[in-house]
C-alpha positions in Angstrom: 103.9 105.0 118.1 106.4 105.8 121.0 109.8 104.0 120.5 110.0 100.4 122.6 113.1 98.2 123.7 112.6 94.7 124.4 112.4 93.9 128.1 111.2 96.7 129.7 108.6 97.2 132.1 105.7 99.2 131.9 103.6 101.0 134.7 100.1 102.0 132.7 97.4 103.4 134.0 94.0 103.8 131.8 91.1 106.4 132.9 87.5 106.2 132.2 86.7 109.1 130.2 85.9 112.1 132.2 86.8 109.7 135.0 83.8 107.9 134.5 83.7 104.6 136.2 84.8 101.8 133.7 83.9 98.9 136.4 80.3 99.2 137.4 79.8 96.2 139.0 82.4 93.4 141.1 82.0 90.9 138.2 83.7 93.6 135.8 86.9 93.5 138.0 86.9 89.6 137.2 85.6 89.6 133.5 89.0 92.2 133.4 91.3 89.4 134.8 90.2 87.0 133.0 90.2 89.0 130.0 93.9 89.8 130.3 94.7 86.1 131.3 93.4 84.8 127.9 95.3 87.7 125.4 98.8 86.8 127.9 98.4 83.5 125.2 97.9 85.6 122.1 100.0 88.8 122.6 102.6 87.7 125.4 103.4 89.8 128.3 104.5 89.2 131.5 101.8 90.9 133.9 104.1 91.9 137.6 100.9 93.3 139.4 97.9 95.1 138.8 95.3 97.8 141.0 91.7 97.8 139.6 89.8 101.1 140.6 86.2 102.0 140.0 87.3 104.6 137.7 90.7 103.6 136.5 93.5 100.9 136.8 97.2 101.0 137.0 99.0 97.7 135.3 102.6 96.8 135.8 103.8 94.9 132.7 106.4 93.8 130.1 105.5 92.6 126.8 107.6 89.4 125.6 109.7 90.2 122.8 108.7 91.3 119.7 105.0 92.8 121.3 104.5 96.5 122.1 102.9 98.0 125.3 100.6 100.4 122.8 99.1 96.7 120.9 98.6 94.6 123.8 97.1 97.9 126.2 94.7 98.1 123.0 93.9 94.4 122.2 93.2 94.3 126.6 90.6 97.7 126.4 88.8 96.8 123.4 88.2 93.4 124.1 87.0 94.7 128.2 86.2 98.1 128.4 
């Protein structure tokens, strides 16, 4: 696990592997949302903005205290993509 501080913010960006698309339709871009809206009240982050492509998607984000990038990136996928 890489080493966190409290506080800072993240720029993350996850691929579809072999750059598949990982959003095949428009209501995947809003299952994603909605997705991440519900785990901000289990794993707390603050979520600063966000760019959804067919094939990938950048996230700007810091988790609250206590939470790691690594768990709430991997709570987010698994529960969406």
């Amino acid at each position: 696990m890489r080493p966190i501080a409290d506080g800072l913010i993240y720029h993350v960006i996850n691929r579809g592997n072999g750059r598949q698309k990982v959003f095949l339709h428009d209501g995947d871009y809003l299952a994603f949302l909605e997705a991440a809206a519900e785990l901000k009240q289990r794993k707390p982050f603050d979520l600063f903005g966000y760019c959804l492509m067919p094939n990938h998607l950048h996230l700007l984000l810091r988790p609250k205290a206590g939470q790691s990038v690594s768990r709430v990136m991997q709570s987010l996928l698994v529960c969406v993509l």
